[in-house]
N, C-alpha and C positions, 0 to 999 in steps of 0.2 A: 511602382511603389515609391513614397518619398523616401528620403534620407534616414528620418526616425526609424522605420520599419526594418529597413535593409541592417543599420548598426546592431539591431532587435536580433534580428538573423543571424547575422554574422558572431552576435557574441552569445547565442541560443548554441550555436554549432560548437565554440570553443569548448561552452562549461557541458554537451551533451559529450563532450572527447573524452572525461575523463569518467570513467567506471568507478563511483564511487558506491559500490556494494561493500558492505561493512566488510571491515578487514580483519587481523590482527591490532592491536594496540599499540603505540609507542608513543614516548612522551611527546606533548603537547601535541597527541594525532590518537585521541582516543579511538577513533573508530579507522581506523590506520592510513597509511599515507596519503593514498588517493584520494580522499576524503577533505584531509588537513591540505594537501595542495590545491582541490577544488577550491575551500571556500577562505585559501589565501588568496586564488586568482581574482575569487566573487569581490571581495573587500578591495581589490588595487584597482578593479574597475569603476568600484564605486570612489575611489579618491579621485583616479581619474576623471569622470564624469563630477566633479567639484564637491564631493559630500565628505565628512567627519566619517571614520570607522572602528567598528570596535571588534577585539578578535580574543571570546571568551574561553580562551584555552583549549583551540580545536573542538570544542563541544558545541561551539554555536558563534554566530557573530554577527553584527548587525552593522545599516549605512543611513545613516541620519541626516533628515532636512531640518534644522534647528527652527523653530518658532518662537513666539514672542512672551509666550505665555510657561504656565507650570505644566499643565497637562501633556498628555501623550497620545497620542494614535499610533496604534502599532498594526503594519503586515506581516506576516506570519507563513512563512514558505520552507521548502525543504530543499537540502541540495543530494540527499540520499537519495538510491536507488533500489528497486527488486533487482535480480538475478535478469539479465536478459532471456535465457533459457534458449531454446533448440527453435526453428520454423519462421526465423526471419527471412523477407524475401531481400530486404536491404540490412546493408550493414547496420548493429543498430547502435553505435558508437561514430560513425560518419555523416547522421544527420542530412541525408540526400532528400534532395528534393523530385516527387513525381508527381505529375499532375495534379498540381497545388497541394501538394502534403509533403512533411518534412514526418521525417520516419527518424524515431531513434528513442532509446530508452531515458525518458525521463520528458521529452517533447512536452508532455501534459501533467505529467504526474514526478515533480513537481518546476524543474527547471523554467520549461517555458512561462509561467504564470511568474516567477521572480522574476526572469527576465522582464516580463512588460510591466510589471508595476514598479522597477528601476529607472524602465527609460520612462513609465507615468509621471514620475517623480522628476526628472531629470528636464523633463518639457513644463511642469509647473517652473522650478528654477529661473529654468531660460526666458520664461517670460516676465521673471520678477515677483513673482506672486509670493506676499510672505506669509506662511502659516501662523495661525494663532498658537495651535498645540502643533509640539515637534510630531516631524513625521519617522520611526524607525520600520526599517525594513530587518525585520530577523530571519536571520536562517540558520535553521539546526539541520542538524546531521546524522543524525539517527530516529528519523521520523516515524522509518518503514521498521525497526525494531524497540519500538517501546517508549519512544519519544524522550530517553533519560538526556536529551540534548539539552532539553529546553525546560525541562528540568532543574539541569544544573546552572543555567542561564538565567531563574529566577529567582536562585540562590543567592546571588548578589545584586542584579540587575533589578530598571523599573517595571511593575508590571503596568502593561500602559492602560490609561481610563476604558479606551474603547478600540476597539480592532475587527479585523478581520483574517481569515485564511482564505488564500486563492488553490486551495488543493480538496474542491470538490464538486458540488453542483450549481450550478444557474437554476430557476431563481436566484435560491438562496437554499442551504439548511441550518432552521432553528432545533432541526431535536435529532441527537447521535443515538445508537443503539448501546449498551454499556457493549466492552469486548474483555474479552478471555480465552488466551488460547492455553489449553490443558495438555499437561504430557500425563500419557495412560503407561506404564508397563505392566506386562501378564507372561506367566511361565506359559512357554509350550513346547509340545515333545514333537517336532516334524519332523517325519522318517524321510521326506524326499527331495525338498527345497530346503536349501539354504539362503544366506547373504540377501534377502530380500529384502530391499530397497527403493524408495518412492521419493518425489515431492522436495522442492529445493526450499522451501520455506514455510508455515505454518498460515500464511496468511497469502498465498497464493493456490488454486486451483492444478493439481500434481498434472503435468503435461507427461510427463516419461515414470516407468515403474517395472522394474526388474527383479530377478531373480534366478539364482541357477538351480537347474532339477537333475538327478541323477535319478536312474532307474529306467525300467525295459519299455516307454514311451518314446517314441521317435518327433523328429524336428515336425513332420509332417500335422502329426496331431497338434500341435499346438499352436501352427498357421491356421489347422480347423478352424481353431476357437476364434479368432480374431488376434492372435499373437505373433509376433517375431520372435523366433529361432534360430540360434544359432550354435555348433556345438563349438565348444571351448578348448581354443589349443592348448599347447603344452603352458605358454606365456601366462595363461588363466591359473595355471596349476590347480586343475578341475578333471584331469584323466580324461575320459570320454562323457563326462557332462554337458548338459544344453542349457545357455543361456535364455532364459525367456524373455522379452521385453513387450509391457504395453504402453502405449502411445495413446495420450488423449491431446485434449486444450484447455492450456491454461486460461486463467479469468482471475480475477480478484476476489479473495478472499470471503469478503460480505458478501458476493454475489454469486454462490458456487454454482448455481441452475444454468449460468451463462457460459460455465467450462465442460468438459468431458473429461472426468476423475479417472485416469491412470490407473491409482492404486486400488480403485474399486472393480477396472478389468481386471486388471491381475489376482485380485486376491479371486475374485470370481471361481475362475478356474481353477487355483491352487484349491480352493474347498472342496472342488470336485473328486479330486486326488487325493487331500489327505484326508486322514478320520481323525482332526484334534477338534475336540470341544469348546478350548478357549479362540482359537482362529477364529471358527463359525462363531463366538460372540463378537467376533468384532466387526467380520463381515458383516451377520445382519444389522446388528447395534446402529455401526455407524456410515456404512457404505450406501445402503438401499433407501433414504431420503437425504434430504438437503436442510429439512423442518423440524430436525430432531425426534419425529414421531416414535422410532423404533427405541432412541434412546430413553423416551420416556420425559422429554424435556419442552415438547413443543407447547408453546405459548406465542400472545399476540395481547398488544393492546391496542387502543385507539389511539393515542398519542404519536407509539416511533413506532407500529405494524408487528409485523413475524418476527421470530427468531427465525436465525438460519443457522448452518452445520456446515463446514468445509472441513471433508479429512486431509489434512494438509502433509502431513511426512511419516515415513515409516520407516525403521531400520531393524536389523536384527545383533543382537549381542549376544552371542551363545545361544543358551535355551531359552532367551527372553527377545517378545517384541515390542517396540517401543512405537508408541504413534503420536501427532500432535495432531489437536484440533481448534477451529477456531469456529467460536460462537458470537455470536453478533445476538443480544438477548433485550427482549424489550423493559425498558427503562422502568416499569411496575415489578419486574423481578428481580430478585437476590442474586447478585453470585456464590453467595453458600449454597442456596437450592438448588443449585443447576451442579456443584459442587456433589451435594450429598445425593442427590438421583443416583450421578453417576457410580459411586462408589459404593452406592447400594446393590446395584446390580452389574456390579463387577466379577468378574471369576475370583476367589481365593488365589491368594499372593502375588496381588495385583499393587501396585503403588499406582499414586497419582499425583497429581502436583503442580503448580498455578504457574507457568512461564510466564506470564504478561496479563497484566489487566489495567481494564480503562473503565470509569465509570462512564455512565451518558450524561449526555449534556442537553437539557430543555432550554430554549431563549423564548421567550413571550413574542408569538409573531404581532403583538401588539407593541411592541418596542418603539421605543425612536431609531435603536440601529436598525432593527431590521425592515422597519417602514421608509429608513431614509435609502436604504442599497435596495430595495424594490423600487424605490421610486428612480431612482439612476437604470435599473436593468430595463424597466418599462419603458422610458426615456428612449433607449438604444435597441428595442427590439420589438416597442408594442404589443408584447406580451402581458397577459393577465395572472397569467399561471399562478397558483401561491405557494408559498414558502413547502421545503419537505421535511422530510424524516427520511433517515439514510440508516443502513449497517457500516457504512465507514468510520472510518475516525479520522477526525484532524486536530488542527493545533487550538482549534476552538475551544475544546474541553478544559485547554490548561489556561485559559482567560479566564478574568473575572467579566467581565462582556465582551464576550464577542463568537462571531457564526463562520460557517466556511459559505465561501460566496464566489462562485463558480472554480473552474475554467467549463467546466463540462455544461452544451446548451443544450438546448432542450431538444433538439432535433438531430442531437452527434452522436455517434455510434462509439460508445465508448472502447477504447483499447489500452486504458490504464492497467498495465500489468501481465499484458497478451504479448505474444509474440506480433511484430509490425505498429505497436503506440506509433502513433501520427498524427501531425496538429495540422490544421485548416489552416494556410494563411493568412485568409479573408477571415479566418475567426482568431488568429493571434493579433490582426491588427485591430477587430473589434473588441477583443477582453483587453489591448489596450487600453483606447476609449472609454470603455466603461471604469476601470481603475483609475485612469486620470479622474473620474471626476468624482469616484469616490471617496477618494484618498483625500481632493483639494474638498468638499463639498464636509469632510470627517475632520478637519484639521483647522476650520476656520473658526 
């Protein structure tokens, strides 16, 4: 590996060290410390390596190759993380390397792809090369809960003519799915479980899902089912109760057919045992597809494909359960309608309630951007492939032009959001290349 790659590595490892999963709050670290220390370190590397920076009050911050002209090209990356969660085989804040993969949370989604379109930038420089329109690299910090990073970022800042995000697929995507993740609460009277609890975040696939049961069922029965059991010491202050736990795989949020739902083993069994009416709505509702069908929401168009359905968390608060879900909805439909489905066929004294939405994003695959970063991707991999439609979301949406355009190729087994994320080398040093010449080919 030359010298560029290795500096790529070595400073991929530094910013995967810090655990930037949203935190608490404190001045100028809105999304709390770890976070605000991340993307002070991101900003001193970028002075280091000879660029202008700006540091929009812990909410976002960008590293500027100044050009000659008025315009802007902007990249568009994150320095936030999901929850690493349970089933790593490597540490995933150490960033180890085995058999050409670099394992650790964030490797792809999103750290490693800033990394390389930094030192992209950094190799234009060194050769002299002067931009027409400046080049900003932004990174916000709150990508993975609602994007209100870069939000706040355009609140003062310029929004640039043309751009891209590097936090999503190869080719390219011109069309988002709109997203909404929904909180549902429903009264329920359960005589035998309590504290039941699932899923670290609404837009991941629940890996672990628990619950304690009392009553004359042994440990035995419920390794039957496919559960762990465990009875609960004194420390639990649960008397002679058994903790149950189900175990699935997590996956990303848009793509929940690619996980094993947790909380839909668990609730499985709990139906078996109890007799509440609103539980069983929610098991079948929302558990038994991924497509919305039971929920009564399933739709598709030609443009961005399926809706999909991830029941992402569940908690209990006294006689109420609470759950989040995240729908990924094609860009022909309302989020009122998907809104008032639900709430039509809700149980009586149910609340609902909107945590997060994103509208979709369509680009005309007849574009000049999105013709010019095809023709860069084809360039570096002779691929014909055309542009997609995704359930993700990126920072695309909050552009007035612009698409997410890779890290993910066409032939990698995505682990965005899994326990074990791992970047190819030979493919961080190729999404290198391909951003150098985007970036120089977008700027001139």
């Amino acid at each position: 590996m030359n010298n560029t790659i290795n500096n790529m590595i070595t400073t991929l490892k530094e910013l995967v060290s810090y655990n930037t999963v949203r935190e608490e709050a404190f001045p100028n670290a809105p999304f709390g410390k770890t976070n605000r220390e991340c993307l002070t370190r991101t900003l001193d590397i970028g002075k280091e390596l000879g660029f202008d920076t700006f540091d929009c009050e812990g909410y976002a911050g960008h590293i500027e190759y100044k050009g000659t002209g008025a315009e802007l090209v902007g990249v568009l990356g994150h320095l936030d993380i999901v929850p690493a969660g349970d089933g790593w085989t490597y540490p995933p804040f150490a960033c180890e390397v085995h058999d050409g993969y670099m394992y650790g949370r964030g490797v792809l989604d999103d750290k490693g792809p800033v990394v390389a379109c930094l030192y992209a930038m950094k190799k234009l420089k060194d050769e002299g090369f002067v931009p027409t329109r400046s080049i900003r690299l932004i990174m916000g910090c709150n990508e993975e809960n609602g994007s209100t990073c870069v939000e706040r970022y355009f609140k003062t800042e310029t929004m640039p003519d043309v751009a891209f995000s590097p936090d999503g697929d190869f080719p390219l995507i011109h069309c988002e799915k709109g997203i909404v993740w929904i909180g549902l609460s429903i009264p329920t009277n359960l005589k035998f479980f309590s504290s039941i609890t699932g899923g670290d975040k609404t837009n991941m696939v629940p890996a672990k899902a628990s619950a304690i049961y009392s009553g004359e069922l042994d440990t035995e029965y419920f390794v039957s089912k496919g559960l762990i059991a465990e009875k609960c010491d004194t420390a639990c202050q649960c008397g002679k109760a058994i903790k149950v736990t189900a175990v699935g795989r997590s996956a990303h949020g848009s793509t929940p057919a690619k996980g094993d739902n947790a909380i839909n083993k668990l609730l499985a069994v709990i139906c078996e045992i109890e007799n509440d009416q609103n539980l069983n709505y929610l098991y079948n509702t929302f558990s038994k597809d991924v497509d919305g069908t039971n929920a009564k929401i399933k739709s598709t168009d030609q443009k961005s494909g399926d809706l999909s359905m991830n029941f992402g968390t569940i908690t209990t608060d006294n006689s109420t359960l609470k759950i989040s879900l995240d729908v990924r909805y094609p860009i022909s439909l309302t989020l009122q309608s998907i809104l008032d489905i639900i709430a039509e066929n809700a149980p009586l004294g149910h609340t609902i309630n909107v945590l997060n939405a994103q509208a979709g994003l369509f680009v005309d695959p007849d574009s000049a951007l999105v013709k010019t970063l095809m023709g860069i991707y084809k360039k570096h991999t002779g691929s014909n492939s055309p542009s997609i439609a995704i359930g993700g979301g990126t920072y695309a949406r909050e552009l007035k032009c612009g698409v997410a355009f890779g890290p993910m190729f066409e032939d990698e087994e995505s682990t965005i959001h899994m326990p074990n994320e791992r970047l190819r080398l030979d493919y961080f040093e190729k999404m290198f290349h391909i951003y150098y010449d985007a970036i120089k080919e977008l700027s001139k």
